[in-house]
N, C-alpha and C positions, 0 to 999 in steps of 0.2 A: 504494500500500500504506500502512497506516495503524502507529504505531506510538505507544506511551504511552513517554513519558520512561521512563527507569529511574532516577533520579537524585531522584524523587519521594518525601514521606512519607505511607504507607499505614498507618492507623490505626481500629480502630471507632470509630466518634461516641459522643463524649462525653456527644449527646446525649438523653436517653429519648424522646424526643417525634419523633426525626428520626434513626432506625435507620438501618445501612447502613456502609458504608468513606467514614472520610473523607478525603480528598487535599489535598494543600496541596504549594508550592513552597520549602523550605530555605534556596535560594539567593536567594530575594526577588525571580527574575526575575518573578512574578507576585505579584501579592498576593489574586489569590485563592484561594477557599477552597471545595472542592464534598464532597457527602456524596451517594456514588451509593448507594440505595436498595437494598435485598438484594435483590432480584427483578431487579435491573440489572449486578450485581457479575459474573453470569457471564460476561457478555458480553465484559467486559475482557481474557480471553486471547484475543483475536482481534488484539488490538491489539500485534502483535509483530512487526511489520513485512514480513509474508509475506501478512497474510489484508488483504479489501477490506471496503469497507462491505459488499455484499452477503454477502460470507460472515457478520459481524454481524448483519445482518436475518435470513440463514436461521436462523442461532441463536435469533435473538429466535420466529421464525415455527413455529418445529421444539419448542420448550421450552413454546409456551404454546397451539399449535395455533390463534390464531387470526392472521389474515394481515393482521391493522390492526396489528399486534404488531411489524411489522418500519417502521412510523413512529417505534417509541419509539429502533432503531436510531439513527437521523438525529440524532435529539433529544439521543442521550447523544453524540455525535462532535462537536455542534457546542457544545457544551456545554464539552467537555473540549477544544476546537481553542480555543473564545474564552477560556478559564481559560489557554490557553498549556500544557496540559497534552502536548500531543503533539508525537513529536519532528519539526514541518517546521517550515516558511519562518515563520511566525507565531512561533514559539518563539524561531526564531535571532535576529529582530527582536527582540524581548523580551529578551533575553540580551545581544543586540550596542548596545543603547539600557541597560541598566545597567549594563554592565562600563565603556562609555564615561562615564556619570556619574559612575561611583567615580573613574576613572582621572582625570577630571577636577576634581575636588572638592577645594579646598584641606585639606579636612578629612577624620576619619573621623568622619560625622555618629552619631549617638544612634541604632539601631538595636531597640533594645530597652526603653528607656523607655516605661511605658505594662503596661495588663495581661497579668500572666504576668512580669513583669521587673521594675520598680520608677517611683516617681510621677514624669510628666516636667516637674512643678513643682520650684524649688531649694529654695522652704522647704519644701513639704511632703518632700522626698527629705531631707533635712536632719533634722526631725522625726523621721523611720521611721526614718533609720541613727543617729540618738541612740537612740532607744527597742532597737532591737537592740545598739548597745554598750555602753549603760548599765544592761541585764538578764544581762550577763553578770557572771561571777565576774572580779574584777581579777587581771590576769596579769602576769608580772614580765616588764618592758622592757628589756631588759639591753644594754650598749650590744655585745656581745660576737655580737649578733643578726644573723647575714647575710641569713636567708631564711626566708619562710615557706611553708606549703600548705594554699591555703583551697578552699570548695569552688567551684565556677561552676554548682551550679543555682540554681534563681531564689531569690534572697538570703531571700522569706519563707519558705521550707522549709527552708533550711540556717544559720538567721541566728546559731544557737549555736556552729555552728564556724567561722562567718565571722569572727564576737567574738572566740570564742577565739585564732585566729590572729592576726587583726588588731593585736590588747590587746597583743602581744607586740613589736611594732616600736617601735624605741626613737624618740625624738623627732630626733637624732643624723640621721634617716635621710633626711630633708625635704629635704637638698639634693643627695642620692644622685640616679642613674637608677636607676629600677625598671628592671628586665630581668624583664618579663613572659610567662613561659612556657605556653601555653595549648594546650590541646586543640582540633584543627584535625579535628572531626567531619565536614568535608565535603573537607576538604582531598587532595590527592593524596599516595599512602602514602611512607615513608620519602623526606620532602620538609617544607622550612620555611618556611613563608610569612614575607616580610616585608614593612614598608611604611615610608615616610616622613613619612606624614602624621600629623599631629598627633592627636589622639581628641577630639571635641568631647563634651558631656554636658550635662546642666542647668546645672551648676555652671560650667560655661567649657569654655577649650579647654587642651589638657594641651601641653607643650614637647616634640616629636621629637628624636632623636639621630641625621639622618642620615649623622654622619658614623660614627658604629658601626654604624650598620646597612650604608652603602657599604662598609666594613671586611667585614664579613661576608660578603658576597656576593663580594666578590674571593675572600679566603680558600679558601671553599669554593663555587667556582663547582660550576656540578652540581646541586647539593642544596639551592640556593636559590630560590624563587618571587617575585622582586622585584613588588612593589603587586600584589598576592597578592589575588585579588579577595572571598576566604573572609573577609578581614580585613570586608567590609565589613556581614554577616550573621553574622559570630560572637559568641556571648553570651559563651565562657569568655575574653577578655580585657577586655570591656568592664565587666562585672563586676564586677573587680578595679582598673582605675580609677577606676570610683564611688565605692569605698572607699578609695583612695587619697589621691582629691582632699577626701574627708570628714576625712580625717585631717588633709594637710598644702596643701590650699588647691590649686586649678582649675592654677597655672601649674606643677607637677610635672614634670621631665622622664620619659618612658617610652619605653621598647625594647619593642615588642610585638611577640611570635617566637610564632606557629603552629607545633605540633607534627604533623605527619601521622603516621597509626597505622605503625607499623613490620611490613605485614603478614606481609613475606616471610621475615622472621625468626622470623614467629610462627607460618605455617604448614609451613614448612622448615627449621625450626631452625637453628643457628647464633645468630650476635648480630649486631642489627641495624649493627655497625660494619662488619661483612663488604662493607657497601654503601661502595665508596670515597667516595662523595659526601658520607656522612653522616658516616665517620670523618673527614672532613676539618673540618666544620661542628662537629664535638664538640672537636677539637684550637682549632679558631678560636675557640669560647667559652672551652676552658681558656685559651686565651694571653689573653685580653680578659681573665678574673679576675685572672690574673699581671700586667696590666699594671695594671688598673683596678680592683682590686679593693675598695681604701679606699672609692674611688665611686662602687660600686656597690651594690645590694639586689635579690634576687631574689624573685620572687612565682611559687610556681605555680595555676593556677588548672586544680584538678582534680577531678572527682567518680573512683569508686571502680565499686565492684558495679553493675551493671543487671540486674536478675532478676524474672520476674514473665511474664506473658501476652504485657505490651505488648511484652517481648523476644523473643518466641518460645519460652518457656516452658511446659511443660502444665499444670502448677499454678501456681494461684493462690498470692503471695504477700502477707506485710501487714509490717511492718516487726516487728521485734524478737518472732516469733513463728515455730514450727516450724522449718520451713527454714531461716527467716533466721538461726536462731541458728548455724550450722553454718557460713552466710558469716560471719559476723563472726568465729568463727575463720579462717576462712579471711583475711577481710581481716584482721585483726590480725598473721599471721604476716608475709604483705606489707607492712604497715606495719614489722614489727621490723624488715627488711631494710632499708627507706628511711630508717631511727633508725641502724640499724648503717653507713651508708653504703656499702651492699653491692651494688650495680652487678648484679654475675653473678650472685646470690643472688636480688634481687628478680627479674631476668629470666625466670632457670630456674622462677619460683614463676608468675607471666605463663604463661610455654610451652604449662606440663602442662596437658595435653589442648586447647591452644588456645585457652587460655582464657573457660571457662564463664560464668567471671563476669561478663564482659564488662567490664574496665576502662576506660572510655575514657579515664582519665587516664596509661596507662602510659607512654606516650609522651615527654610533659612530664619525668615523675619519672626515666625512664629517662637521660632528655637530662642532667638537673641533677646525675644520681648520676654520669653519665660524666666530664663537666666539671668540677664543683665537688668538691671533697676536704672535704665536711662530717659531722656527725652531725645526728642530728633528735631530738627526743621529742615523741612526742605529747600532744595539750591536750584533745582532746575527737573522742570518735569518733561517727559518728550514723546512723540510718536512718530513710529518710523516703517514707513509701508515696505514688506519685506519682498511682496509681490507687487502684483498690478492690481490683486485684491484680497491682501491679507494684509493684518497691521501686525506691529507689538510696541508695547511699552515700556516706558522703565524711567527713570529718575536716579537723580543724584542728589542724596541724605547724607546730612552729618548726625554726630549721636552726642550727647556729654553724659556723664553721670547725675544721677535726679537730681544732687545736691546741690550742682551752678546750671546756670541758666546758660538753653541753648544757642 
């Protein structure tokens, strides 16, 4: 029986000349990349693990009446079995040969350097993140600054609230650990990836803390995913090191914590602490601020809204027109919550209705509002049309501690 991953990302092509769904792997077990043809697309609900190739061929033979039609069957199985796209023995080998290279990898190498992410030259990345901090309005550094929230889509669409927030870390902060909280898009839910390994990038390779991160994991056994293999394909922490290391130089210490969605709380309500695992992991961050708190810095790396087609949407959206003006109230009242350090208040706004808007970043926000006792205000809020008719959002937030003002 044949069956296609589920784990996969299904999108129309980007490209006019080469119509169709295109497929790709998230997790980097594969690197490649296929666009099955519209006239091919049906065929793919065979691939569920009940039907065989032949049930595929009668498909192909039956839709198009002619009986050379069930070669193109063959053609698209083997296609998607060599891309690694299907879930057998091919795939597990694929899967079990990269979890073994991360696991082994003194590093967490550059992932995302390159197009769609940023230049994996040092001068040139050097160049681009000067020209995005230096086009922003200067922001006041106040040494009083414990945290910020920038965004983690690709730094050229959201470069004004990456500034924003960025501009805002005091110099003070350079010999802190970042404690990097990120959205674990592929991650397992109400679960926190972590890792030991250092982050390498153009710029060098940043300093681990595994003795906070072993601290963590005792703590809150459970609700930890030790060398968390998500760490090694995720963009919203990587991100946020590049900018780091632009700021205060490649040998940075960093905590880099994966957030997984909090789903069960988001479809059954209650609060995701219900989960002993995670209430335990939200108590181990509060004591780590009470103990560490002087040296530490927190970063969240979070985007907001996804709205549009590419999310399952029926309309088309474009940034800061129609519809969209209606989420950005909607995200603005979210955002007051995370300014007022309101824990229950952002959650219950999350909840309703299960959230339409799709935040991926609640997770993160939700984590730092439980933990940390701060305020926020916002520096710059943004929409950024990723399509021709999808949006997303995101802002750039400072934090201080409840005690001075933000």
């Amino acid at each position: 029986m044949l069956r296609l991953r589920t784990d996969l990302d299904f999108m129309p092509s980007p490209v006019p000349e080469q119509p169709g769904l295109l497929i790709r792997d998230p997790f980097g077990y594969s690197d490649a990349v296929l666009v099955v043809p519209p006239a091919l697309i049906g065929g793919l609900q065979f691939l569920d693990g009940e039907s065989s190739e032949l049930d595929v061929r009668h498909f192909f033979v039956e839709s198009t009446g002619d009986l050379r039609a069930g070669g193109i069957a063959t053609q698209l199985i083997e296609a998607l079995n060599e891309a690694g796209f299907l879930d057998n023995e091919r795939f597990a080998e694929l899967r079990d040969a990269r979890q073994r290279d991360f696991a082994e990898s003194p590093t967490r190498r550059p992932t995302h350097a390159g197009p769609g992410g940023y230049p994996p030259d040092a001068d040139e990345l050097r160049s681009t993140l000067n020209g995005y901090l230096t086009g922003s309005p200067p922001a006041q550094a106040a040494d009083n600054v414990i945290g910020i929230a920038a965004p983690h889509v690709s730094p050229f669409g959201g470069w004004e609230s990456y500034a924003a927030a960025y501009s805002t870390i005091p110099p003070s902060a350079a010999d802190k650990t970042f404690v990097v909280l990120g959205t674990s898009h592929y991650g397992q839910p109400d679960r926190f990836g972590l890792t030991r390994k250092p982050f390498e990038t153009p710029y060098g390779t940043t300093q681990s803390a595994p003795g906070i991160v072993d601290g963590l994991a005792r703590a809150a056994d459970g609700a930890v995913l030790m060398e968390d293999y998500c760490h090694a394909v995720e963009h919203s922490i990587e991100f946020q090191v590049v900018f780091l290391q632009h700021l205060f130089g490649s040998g940075i210490r960093v905590l880099p914590i994966l957030c997984g969605p909090f789903g069960r709380s988001l479809t059954e309500g209650g609060v995701p602490e219900q989960d002993e695992p995670v209430r335990r992991f939200f108590d181990a961050l509060s004591e780590l601020q009470a103990a560490e708190g002087k040296n530490l810095f927190w970063v969240l790396g979070v985007d907001m809204a996804h709205v549009g087609r590419r999310y399952g949407d029926p309309l088309a959206m474009r940034a800061n027109d129609g519809e969209m003006l209606a989420v950005e109230v909607q995200d603005r009242r979210r955002i007051g919550r995370m300014a007022d350090g309101d824990a229950a208040g952002f959650w219950s706004e999350v909840q309703e209705n299960q959230d339409p808007l799709r935040w991926c970043g609640s997770a993160p926000v939700y984590t730092f509002l439980k933990a940390i006792d701060a305020r926020g205000s916002l520096l710059h809020y943004q929409q950024w049309s990723i399509d021709d008719s999808s949006v997303v959002s995101f802002a750039g937030m400072q934090f201080t501690s409840a005690g001075s003002p933000a």
